[in-house]
C-alpha positions as CSV (number, residue, x, y, z in Angstrom):
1,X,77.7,221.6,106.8
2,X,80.8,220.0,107.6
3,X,82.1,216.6,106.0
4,X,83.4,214.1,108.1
5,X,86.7,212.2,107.8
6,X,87.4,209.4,109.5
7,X,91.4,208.5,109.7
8,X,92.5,204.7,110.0
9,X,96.3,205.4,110.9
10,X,98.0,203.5,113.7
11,X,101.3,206.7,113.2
12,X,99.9,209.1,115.8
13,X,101.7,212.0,114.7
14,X,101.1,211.6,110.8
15,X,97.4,211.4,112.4
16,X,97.8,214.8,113.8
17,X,99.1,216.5,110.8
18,X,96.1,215.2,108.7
19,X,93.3,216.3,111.3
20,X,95.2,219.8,111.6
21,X,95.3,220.7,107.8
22,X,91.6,219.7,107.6
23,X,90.2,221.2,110.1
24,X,91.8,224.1,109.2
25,X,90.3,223.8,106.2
26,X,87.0,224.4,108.1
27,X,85.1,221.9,106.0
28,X,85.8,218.6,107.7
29,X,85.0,217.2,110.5
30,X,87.8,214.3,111.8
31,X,87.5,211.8,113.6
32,X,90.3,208.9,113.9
33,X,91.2,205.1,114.5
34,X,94.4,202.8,115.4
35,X,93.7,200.1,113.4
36,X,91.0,197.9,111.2
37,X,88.7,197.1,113.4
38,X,88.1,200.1,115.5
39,X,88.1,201.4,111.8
40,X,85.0,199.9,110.3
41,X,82.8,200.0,113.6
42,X,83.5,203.8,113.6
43,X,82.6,204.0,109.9
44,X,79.5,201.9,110.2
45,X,78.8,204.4,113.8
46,X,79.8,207.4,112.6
47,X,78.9,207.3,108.8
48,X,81.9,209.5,107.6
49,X,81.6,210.9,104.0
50,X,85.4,210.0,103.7
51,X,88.1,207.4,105.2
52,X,91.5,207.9,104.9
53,X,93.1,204.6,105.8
54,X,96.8,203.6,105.6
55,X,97.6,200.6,103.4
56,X,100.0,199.3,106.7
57,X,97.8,198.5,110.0
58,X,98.4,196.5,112.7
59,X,96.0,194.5,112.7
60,X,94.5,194.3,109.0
61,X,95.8,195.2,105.9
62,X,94.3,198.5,104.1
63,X,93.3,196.7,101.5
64,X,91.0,194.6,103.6
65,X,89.5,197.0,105.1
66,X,88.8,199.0,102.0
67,X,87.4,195.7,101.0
68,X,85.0,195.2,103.9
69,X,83.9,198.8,103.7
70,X,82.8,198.2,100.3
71,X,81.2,194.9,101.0
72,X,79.1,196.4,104.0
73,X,75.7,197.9,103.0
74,X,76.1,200.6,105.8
75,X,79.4,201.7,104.5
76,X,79.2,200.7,100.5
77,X,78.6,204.6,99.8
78,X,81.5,206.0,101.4
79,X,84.8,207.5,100.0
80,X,87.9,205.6,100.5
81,X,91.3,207.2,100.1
82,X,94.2,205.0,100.7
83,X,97.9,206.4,102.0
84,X,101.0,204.1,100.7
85,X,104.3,204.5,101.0
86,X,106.1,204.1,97.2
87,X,107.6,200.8,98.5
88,X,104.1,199.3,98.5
89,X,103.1,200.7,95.4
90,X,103.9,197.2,93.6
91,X,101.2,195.6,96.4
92,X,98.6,198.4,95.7
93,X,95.4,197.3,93.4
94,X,94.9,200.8,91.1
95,X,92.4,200.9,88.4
96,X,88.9,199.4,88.0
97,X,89.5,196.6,90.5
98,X,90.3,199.0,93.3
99,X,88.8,199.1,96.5
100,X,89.9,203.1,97.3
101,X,88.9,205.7,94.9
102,X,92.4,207.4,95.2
103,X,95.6,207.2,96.5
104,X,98.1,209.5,98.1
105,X,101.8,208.6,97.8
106,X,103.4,209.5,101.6
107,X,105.2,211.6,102.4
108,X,103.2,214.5,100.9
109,X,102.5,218.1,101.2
110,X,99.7,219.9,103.1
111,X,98.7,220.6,99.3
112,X,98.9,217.1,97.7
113,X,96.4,216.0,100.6
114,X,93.6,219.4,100.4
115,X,93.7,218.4,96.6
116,X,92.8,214.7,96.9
117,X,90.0,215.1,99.5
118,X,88.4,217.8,98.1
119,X,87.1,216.0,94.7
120,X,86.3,213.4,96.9
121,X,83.7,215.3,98.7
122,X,82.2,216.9,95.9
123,X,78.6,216.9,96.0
124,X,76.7,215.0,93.9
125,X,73.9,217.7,94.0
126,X,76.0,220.2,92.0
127,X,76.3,220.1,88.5
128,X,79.0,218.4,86.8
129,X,80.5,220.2,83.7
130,X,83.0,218.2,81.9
131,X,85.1,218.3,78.8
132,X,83.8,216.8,75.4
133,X,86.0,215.4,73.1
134,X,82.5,215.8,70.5
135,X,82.5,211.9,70.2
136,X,79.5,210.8,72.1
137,X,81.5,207.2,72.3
138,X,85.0,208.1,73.2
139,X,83.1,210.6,76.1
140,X,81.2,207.4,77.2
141,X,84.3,205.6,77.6
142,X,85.8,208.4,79.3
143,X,83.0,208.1,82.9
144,X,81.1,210.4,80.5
145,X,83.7,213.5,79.8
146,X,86.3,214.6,82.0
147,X,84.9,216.7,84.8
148,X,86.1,221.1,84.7
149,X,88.5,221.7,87.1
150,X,90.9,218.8,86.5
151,X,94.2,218.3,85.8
152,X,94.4,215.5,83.4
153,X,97.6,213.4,82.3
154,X,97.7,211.7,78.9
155,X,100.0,209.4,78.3
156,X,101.9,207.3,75.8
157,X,104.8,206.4,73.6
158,X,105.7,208.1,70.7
159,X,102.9,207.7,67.9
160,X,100.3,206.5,70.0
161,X,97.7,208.9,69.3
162,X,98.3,211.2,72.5
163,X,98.2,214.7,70.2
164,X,94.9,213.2,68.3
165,X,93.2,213.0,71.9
166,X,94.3,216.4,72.9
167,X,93.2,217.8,69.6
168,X,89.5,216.1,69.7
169,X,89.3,217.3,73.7
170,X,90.6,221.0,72.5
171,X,88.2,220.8,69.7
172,X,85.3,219.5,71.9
173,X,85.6,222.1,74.4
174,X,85.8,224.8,71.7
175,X,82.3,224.1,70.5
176,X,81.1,223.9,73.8
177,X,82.0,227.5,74.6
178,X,85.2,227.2,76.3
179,X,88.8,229.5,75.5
180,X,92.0,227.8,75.8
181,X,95.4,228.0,75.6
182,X,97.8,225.2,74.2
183,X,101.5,225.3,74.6
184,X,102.7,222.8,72.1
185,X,106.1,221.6,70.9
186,X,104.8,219.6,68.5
187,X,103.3,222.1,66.2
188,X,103.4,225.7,64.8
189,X,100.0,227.4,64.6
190,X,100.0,226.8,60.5
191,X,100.8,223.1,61.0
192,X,98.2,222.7,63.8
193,X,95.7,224.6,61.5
194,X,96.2,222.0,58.8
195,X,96.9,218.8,60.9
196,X,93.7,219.6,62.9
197,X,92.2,220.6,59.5
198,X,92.6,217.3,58.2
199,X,90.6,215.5,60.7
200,X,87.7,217.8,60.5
201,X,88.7,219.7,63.2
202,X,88.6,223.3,62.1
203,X,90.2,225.5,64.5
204,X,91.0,228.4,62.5
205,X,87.5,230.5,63.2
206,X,88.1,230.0,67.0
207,X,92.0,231.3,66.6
208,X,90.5,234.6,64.6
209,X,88.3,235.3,67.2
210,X,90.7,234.7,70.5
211,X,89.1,231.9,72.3
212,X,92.4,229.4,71.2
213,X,95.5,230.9,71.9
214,X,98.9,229.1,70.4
215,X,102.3,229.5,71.8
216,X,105.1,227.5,70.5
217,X,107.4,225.8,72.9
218,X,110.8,226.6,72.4
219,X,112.6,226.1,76.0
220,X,115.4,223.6,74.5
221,X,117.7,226.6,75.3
222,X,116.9,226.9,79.0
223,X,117.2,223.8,80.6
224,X,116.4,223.8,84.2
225,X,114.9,227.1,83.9
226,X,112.3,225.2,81.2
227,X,109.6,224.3,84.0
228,X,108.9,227.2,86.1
229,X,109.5,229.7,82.7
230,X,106.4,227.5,81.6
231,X,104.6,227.6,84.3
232,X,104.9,231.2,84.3
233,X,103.4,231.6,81.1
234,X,100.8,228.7,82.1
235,X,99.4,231.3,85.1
236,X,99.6,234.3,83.3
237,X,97.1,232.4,80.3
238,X,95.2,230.5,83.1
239,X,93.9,234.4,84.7
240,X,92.3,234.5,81.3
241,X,91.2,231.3,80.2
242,X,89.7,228.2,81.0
243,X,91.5,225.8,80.0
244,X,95.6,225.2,79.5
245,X,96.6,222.5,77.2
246,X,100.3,221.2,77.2
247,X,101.4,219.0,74.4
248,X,104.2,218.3,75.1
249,X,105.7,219.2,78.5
250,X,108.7,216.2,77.6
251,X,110.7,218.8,76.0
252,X,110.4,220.8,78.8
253,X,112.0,218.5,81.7
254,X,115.0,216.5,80.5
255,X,117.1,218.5,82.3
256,X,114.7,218.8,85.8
257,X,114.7,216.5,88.8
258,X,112.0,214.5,89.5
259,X,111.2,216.9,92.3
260,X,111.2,219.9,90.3
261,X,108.5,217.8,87.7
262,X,106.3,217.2,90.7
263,X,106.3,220.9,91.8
264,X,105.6,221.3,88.1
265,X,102.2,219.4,88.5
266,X,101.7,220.4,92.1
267,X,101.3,224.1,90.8
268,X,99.4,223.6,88.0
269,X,97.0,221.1,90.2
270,X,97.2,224.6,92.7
271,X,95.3,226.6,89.3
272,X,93.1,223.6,89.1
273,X,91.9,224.3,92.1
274,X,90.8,227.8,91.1
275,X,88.9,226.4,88.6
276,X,91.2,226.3,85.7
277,X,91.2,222.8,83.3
278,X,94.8,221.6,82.8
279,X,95.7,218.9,80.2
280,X,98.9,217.6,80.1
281,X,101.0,215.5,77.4
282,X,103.7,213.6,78.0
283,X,105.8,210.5,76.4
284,X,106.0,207.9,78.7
285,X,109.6,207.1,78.2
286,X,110.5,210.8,79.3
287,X,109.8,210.4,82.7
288,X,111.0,207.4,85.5
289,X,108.5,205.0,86.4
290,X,108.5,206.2,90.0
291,X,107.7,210.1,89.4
292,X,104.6,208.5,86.8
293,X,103.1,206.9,89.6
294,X,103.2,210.0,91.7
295,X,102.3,212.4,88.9
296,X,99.2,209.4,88.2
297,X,98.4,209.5,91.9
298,X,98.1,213.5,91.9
299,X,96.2,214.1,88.5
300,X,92.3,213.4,88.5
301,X,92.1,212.0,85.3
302,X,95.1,209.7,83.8
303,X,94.4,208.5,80.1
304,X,97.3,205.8,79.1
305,X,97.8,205.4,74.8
306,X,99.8,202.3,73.3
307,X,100.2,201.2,69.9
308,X,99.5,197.2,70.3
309,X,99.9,194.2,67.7
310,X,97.3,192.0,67.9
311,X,96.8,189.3,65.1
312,X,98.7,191.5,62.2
313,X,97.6,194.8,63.2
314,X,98.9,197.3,64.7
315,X,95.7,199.0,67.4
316,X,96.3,202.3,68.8
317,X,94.8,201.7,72.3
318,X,93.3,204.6,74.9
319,X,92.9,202.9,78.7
320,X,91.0,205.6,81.2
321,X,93.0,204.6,83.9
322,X,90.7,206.6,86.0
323,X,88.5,209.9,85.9
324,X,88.0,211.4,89.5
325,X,84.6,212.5,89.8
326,X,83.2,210.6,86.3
327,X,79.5,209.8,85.9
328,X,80.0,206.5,84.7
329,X,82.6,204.1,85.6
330,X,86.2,204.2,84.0
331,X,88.7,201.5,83.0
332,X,87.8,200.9,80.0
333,X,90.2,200.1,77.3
334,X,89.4,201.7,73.9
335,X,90.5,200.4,70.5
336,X,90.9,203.3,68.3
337,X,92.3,204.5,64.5
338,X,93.2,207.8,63.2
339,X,91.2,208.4,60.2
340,X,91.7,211.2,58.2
341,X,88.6,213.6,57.8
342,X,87.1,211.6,60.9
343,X,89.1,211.9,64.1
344,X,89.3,209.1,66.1
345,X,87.2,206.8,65.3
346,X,86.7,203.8,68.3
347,X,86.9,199.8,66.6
348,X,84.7,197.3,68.1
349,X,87.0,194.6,69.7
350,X,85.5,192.0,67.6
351,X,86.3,193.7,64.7
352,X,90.4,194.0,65.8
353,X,90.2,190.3,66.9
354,X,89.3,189.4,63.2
């Protein structure tokens, strides 16, 4: 059966373009509005799984009618994706306080908007698989694991714990079954062996037996070529396996354009959407603050890392900025260390205000 989207977009021929790539899609249904108003009495009429509403109306703001939608018991259930220009971005409310469960950054591709609907519409009647991290707590924290298919960001400055994460979701997903490839400039198999090793995360059985794959990444030598030679190898591991791990892809792009990062991520969120799990690394400082709000906006899951001073200690910090498709709800902010033989291992808060 067809899902129905209702549009809320006064631009007529940005309208147009959205109801033609669904519907050839041939899973939705559209139907459209001008403005606020006519936009909740056709939600509360029509009872769309989905509205797509622009952040700029005539009449309303998008934010308030994202807010009425969610305050009207006829209306409460449905999915709100909100389109924003990046001048607005600094008006938009993203994370737990949001009205919309996504947003889409305009102008984007036929792809960009295929990929944010369709986890949108996922049915809650199938089963979700997700990625373990084998800590019961952290995947608690996390909406209760990051859901298979998804093409997950993790990010932070240098020392902030990003690697540890990867390594305890790598790990997790190995006992659960899973292969998996990880492209890593930050370690050699050996040194991964032991570093992993250390935090009782024993890898070495599952690299013996093929289901983790290691490739160093050496592209410092290729420059602009880096990216796509990457992705390359990314595809040619992802008709294999079921999950790619990149940690880090900041070596990778310092000499790439943010547009050639973003068709970075747009083709590895293309694999995602043949099933395969992609985790990606990067250091915060690598990248401008306007592509990290579009690669944010495109991933389903984005996991932030800081290392904070509070009192005189210095907290490594995880905030799951949001988990498309999570079980529980996200953004939560986690208070972590890195304890040798143990992984990370969350700290209450009451014990890091003391």
């Amino acid at each position: 059966m067809a899902k129905k989207v209702l549009v809320v977009e006064p631009d007529q021929l940005l309208t147009q373009m959205i109801r033609d790539i669904l519907e050839e899609e041939e899973e939705y249904t559209v139907i459209t509005a001008k403005d606020g108003p006519e936009g909740l009495r056709k939600a509360r009429r029509e009872q769309p799984d989905l509205v797509i509403v622009d952040f700029k109306l005539p009449s309303m703001s998008g934010n308030d009618v994202c807010r009425r939608l969610r305050r009207d018991p006829a209306t409460d259930h449905q999915k709100i994706l909100m389109l924003a220009e990046e001048s607005q971005l600094e008006d938009l409310v993203i994370g737990s306080n949001a009205s919309a469960d996504d947003f889409l950054i305009k102008p984007f591709s036929n792809l960009e908007l295929v990929t944010k609907v369709k986890p949108l519409l996922f049915s809650e009647e199938e089963e979700t698989k997700t990625i373990s991290t084998g800590n019961s707590e952290l995947d608690g924290k996390m909406g209760g694991g990051i859901p298979l298919g998804s093409l997950t960001l993790i990010e932070g400055d240098s020392g902030a714990g990003k690697s540890v994460l990867a390594q305890q979701m790598m790990h997790g997903s190995l006992e659960d079954g899973y292969t998996l490839t990880l492209f890593s400039s930050e370690n050699t198999v050996k040194s991964l062996v032991k570093q992993m090793r250390s935090l009782s995360l024993d890898i070495l059985d599952y690299l013996l037996l093929d289901k983790l794959r290691v490739y160093p990444i050496e592209t410092s030598g290729l420059g602009g070529d880096a990216p796509p030679t990457l992705m390359k190898a990314i595809r040619r591991e992802a008709a294999v396996r079921d999950m790619i791990f990149v940690d880090s892809l900041t070596s990778s792009i310092p000499q790439s354009s943010d547009k050639e990062v973003l068709a970075f991520f747009e083709s590895c969120k293309r694999l995602c959407g043949s099933g395969t799990t992609i985790v990606i690394v990067v250091h915060s400082h690598g990248l401008s603050r306007e592509l990290l709000t579009r690669l944010r906006s495109l991933c389903d899951a984005h996991l932030r890392l800081r290392t904070e001073e509070i009192g005189q200690k210095l907290v490594k910090t995880l905030e799951v900025t949001k988990v498309r498709g999570a079980e529980k709800s996200t953004g939560n902010i986690i208070s972590f260390e890195v304890e040798p033989g143990w992984g990370m291992r969350v700290i209450p808060i009451n014990k890091v205000g003391g």
